[in-house]
N, C-alpha and C positions, 0 to 999 in steps of 0.2 A: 712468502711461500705460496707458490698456487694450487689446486686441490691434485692431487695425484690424478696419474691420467687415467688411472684403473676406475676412478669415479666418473673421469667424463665417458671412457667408452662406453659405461653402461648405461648412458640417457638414450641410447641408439632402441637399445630393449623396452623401453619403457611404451612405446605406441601400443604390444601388443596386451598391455596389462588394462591401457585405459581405452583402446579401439583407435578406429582410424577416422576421426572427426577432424577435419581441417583449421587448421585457424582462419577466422574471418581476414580476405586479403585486404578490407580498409573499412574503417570507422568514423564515424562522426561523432567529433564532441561538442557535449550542453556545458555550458559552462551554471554550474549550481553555486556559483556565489563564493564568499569566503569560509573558512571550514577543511575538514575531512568529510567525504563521502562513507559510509560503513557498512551499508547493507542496501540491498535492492530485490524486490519481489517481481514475481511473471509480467504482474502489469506496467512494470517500470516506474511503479512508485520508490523514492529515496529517501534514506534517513542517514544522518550525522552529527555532526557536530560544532561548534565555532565559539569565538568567546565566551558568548553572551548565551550558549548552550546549546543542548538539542535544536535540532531542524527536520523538517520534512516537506517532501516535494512531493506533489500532487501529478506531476506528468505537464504542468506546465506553470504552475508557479511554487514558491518557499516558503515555507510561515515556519514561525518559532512554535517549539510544541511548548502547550498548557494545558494543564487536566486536572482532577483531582483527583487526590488519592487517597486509597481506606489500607490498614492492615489486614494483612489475611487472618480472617476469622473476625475482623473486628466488629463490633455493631454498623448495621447500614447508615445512621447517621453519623456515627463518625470519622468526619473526613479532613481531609487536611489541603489547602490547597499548594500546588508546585511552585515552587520558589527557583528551580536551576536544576538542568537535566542533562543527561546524556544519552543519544541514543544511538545504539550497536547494533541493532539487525530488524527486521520487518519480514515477517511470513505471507505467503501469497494472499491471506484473506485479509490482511491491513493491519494484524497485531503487530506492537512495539514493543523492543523489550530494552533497556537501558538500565542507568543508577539516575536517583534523585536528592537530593538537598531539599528539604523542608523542615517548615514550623513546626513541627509535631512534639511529643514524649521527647524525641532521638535525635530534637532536631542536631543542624550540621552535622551529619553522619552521612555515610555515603552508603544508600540504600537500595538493592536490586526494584524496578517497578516491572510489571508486564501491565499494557496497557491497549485493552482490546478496542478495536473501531468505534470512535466516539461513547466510550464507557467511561467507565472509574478505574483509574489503576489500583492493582493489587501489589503491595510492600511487602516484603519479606527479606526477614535477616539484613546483612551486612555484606558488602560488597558491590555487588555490581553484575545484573544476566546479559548475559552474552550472545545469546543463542534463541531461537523460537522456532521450531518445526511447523511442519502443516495442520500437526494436530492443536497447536497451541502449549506445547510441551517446551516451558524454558528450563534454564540453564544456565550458571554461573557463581557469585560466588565472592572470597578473596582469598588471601593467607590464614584466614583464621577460619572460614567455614567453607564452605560448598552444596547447593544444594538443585537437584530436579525439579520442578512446579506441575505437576498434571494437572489441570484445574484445581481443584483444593488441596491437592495430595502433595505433601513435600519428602523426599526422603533426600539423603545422603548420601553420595556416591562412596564409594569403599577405598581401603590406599591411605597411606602414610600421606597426606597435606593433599586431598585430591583437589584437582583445578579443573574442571570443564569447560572446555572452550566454547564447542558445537554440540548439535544434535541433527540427524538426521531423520527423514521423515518416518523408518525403522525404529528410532527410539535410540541408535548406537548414538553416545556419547563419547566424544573423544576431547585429549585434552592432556592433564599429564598431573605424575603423582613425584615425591621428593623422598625417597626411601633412604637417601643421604643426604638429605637438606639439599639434594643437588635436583633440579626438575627436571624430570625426563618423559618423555613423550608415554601416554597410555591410552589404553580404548576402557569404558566403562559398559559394565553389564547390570543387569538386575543381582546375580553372584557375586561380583565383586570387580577389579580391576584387573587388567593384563597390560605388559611390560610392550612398547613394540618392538618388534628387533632390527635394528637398523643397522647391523654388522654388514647391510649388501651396500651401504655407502663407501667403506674402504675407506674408511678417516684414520688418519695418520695417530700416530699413538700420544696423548699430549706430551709438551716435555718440558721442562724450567718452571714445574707447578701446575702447568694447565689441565685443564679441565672444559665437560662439554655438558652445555643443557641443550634442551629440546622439546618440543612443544607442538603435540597436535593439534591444528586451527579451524581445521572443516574435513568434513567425509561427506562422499554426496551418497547417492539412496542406494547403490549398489555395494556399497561400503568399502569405496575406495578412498584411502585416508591421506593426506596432504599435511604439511609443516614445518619443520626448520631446524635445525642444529646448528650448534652455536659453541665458539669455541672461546670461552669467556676468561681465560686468564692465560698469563706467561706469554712466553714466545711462540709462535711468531707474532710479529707486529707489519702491517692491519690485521687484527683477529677473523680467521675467515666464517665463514657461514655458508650453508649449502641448503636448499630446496630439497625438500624429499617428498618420494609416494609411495606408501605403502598397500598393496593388496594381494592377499594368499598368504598373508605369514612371508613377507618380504619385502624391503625397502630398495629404491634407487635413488638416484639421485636424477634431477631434472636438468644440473649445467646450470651456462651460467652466460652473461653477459660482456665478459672481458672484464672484470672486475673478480672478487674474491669471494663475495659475498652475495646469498641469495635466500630467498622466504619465501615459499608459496602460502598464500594466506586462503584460498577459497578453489574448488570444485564442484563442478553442476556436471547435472545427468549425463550428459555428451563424453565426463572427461576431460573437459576444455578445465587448464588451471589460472590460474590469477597469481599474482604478488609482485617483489619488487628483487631487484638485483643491481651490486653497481656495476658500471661500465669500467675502461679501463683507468679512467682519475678520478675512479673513486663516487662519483658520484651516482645516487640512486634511480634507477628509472624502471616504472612501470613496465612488467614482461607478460605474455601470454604463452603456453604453452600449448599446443597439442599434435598431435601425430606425434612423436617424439622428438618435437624443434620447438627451444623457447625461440621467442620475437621479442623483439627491441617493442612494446607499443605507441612510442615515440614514432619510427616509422611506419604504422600503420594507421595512421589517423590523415582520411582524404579531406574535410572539414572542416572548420571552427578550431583548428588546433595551433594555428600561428598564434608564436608570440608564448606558446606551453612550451616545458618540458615534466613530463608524466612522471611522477618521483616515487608512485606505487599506487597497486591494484587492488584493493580491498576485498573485493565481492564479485562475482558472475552469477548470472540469473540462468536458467533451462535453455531460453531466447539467447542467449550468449551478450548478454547487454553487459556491459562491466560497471564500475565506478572504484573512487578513490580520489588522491589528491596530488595535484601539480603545482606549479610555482609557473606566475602570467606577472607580468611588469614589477617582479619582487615580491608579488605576493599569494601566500597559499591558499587555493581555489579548490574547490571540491569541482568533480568533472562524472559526468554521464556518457559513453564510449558506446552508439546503438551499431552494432552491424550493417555495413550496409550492403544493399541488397539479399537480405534474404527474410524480408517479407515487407506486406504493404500496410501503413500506417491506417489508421482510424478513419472510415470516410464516413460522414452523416447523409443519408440519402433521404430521409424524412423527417423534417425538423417535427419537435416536438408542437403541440396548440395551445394554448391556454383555455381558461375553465372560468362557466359563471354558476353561480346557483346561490344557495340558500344555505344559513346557519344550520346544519347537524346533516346534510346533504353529504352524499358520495362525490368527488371527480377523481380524473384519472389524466395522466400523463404520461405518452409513451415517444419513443423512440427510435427509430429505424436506422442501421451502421452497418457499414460491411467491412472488413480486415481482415488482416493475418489472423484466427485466432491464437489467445486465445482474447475474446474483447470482455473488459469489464465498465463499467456503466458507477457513476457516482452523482446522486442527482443534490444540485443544491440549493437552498430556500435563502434568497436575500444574502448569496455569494457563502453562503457558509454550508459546508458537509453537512448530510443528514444523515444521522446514526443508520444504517439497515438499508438505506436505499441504495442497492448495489444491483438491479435489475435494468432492465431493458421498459420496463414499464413501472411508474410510483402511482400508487394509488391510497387514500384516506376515505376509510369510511365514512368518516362522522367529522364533516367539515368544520373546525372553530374559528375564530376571527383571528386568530394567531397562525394558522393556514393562508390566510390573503399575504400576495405580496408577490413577488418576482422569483422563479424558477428558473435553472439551467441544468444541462445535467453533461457531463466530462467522460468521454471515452476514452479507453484507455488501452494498449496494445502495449506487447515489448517495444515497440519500434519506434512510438510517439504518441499522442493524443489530441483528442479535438472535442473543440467546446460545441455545445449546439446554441442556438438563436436562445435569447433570454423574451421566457413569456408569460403573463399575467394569470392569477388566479385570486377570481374577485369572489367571497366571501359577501354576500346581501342578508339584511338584519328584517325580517317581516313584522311589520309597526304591530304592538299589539293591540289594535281598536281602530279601525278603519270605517268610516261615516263617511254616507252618501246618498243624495236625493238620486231617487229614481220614479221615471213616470208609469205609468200602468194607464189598461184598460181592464172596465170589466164588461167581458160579451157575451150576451144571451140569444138563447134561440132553440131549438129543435138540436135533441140529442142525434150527433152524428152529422150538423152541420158543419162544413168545412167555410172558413172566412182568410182571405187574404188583408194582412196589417200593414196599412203605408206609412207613409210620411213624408211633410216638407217640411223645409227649415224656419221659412216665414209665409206669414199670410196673404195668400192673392197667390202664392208660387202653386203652377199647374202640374209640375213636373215631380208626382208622388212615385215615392223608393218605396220600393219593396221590401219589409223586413223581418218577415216571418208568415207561413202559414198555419192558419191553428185549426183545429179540426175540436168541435165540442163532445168531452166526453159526459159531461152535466148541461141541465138546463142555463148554465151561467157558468161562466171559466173564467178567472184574472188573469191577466198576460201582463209579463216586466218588461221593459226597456235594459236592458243590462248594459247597456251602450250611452242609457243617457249622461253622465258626467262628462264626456267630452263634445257635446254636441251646449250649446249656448241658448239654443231655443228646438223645440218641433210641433207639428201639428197629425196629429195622428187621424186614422178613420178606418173602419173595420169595411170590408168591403165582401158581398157572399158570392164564392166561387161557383159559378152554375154546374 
């Protein structure tokens, strides 16, 4: 059965709810390794997923995320370290939010972490967060709990089994509650929860037992709300599923791919939607929405896309970057999708210098870049991130011997990024007792005489240097050689300036 056509004429309406932003007409894809792709921030940093656990991408390379982690409220030193991670979304300023596996009290439990830019992560309850806004405000949960994180503050969300999926940078929490053990799409408040109403979809009535769940996955900052519906039992058979958007206290539907079945999983500021839909055999592929036309994103990939097919869209960034994951020679790849043309990548136009000095000394390193903004800056000591250095210039007071070593520092755009030249900062240790012959004269004469000081290197040499003149303020004055240690021999002679 395919979705009544009274749901598709109303994808036509859907442009004026979310504006008139075009879809990007072609993309380039990074191919991010094996995995799912789950979330992505301004700067086009990535985080996901793959056997062997959590991952994150830096804008030009993957590393396995490792951190440690404390309970909220726990004492500072106790910490536990990460054993197996998962990680679900990433906020503009570098926070991580996932579930973790570790040695701890709890250990093998599967436990919500937020895990801010080179910090400690903070553990709480059971489940799994989903969500992290710009304020650092997570989100998520499982069957048995639910809970918001504001920096220390945890509350509840309100609702018969609430589920939070997202949060937006507002605080709206969307996500869905089971008022009949059935999950249906809600928005949460500081008061409590509300039902959404998605009767502007025109879903067929179930029949032979069926039944529908639904589930909000993302609202971007205007509080336009994205999700899914899902017709999970009886007839018909393929069970179908439909994309929805809700905003003003009403739902549409968004269509569909020639297939039965659709999800929008993510929306940014623009509008522009994400998710996955199947085509007409059934099979899943990656869709972008906007003006009121999904796209195949299979077709829109000019780039690095031979050899994919895009099986869905996880996440959209402000920049309209997407990610998620496809299927390349049989196997599932996480993928990065930048727009192209509509802005210019990271260009270094003054490489950073390196630095000399002395133990508890100042230097400083900076950087000069021009791009799209918006540009972010990650500077790093012997190939590895340094916690807070996210400026255009790093600079250390109080220089240690743990400071010496090899600098670079990784700019960063929606669009791409670029490394700068790698350069040294040498760290010098001042011996403490320093011995050395030095020669002198002592010259006498009439206060106020003035005497030029020469020298030659050896005896019989006519050709006297000049190297200081002294004007007497006593009847006798001592004059240093401060130069003597590098010199092997001299012959001095005081000579009076007429």
């Amino acid at each position: 059965m395919k979705p009544p056509l009274s749901s598709l004429l109303r994808v036509v309406s859907v442009a004026s709810i979310v504006g008139n932003a075009a879809a990007a007409t072609t993309y380039s894809l990074v191919d991010l390794g094996p995995g799912t792709a789950t979330g992505v921030n301004l700067a086009g940093k990535v985080v996901g997923n793959a056997a062997e656990g959590g991952w994150y991408y830096d804008g030009q390379n993957r590393s396995s995320l490792a951190f440690q982690c404390r309970y909220l409220g726990a004492p500072p030193e106790q910490l536990y370290g990460q054993t197996a991670s998962s990680a679900n979304a990433i906020n503009d300023a570098g926070m991580i939010v996932g579930h973790v596996t570790f040695p701890g009290p709890m250990g093998g439990t599967l436990t919500p972490y937020v895990l801010p830019p080179g910090g400690v992560a903070t553990l709480l309850g059971l489940g799994a967060a989903t969500a992290v806004n710009a304020a650092g405000t997570a989100v998520g949960g499982s069957g048995s709990g639910a809970f918001v994180l504001a920096g220390s503050t945890l509350t509840v969300p309100g609702g018969p089994l609430p589920r939070p999926y997202a949060i937006n940078d507002g605080g709206l929490v969307v996500g869905s509650v089971a008022p009949d053990s059935l999950e249906t799409a809600a928005r949460f408040d500081g008061t409590g929860f509300a039902i959404l109403d998605l009767s502007g979809l025109g879903l067929p009535a179930p029949a032979h037992g069926g039944y529908y769940t639904s589930q909000a996955l993302a609202a971007n900052n205007a509080g336009v709300i994205v999700g899914k519906v899902r017709y999970e039992s009886g007839s018909p058979l393929p069970k179908p599923g439909w994309a929805f958007l809700h905003a003003n206290g009403s739902s549409v539907s968004l269509g569909f791919l020639g297939g039965y079945i659709a999800a929008a999983k993510d929306i940014n500021t623009d509008g522009i939607v994400v998710g996955t839909a199947t085509i007409a055999d059934g099979t899943p592929h990656a869709f972008v929405y906007s003006a009121g036309v999904m796209s195949d994103l299979n077709a829109l990939v000019a780039s690095g896309g031979a050899g994919w097919v895009l099986g869905s869209a996880n996440a959209v960034n402000d920049a309209g970057a997407i990610v998620g994951e496809g299927t390349v020679a049989g196997v599932v790849h996480a993928f990065l999708l930048r727009p192209s043309s509509t802005g210019l990548p990271p260009s270094i136009d003054f490489q950073p210098h390196g630095a000399s000095g002395f133990l508890g000394e100042p230097f400083e390193l900076s950087v000069t870049a021009s791009g799209t903004p918006e540009l972010t800056y990650q500077w790093q000591h012997a190939g590895t991130n340094l916690p807070a250095a996210t400026a255009r210039t790093y600079a250390v007071a109080h220089a240690g011997l743990a400071e010496a070593g090899s600098y670079r520092v990784v700019v960063s755009n929606p669009y791409d990024s670029a490394t700068s030249d790698t350069v040294r900062v040498e760290v010098k240790v001042l011996a403490e007792l320093d011995i050395a012959m030095y020669a002198g004269l002592l010259v006498g004469g009439p206060v106020g005489r003035t005497f030029r000081i020469e020298a030659v290197e050896h005896l019989g040499d006519t050709n006297w240097q000049s190297l200081a003149t002294l004007t007497l303020d006593s009847i006798q004055v001592f004059w240093v050689d401060r130069t003597t240690p590098v010199h092997l021999s001299r012959i001095y002679r005081a000579v009076p300036v007429p």
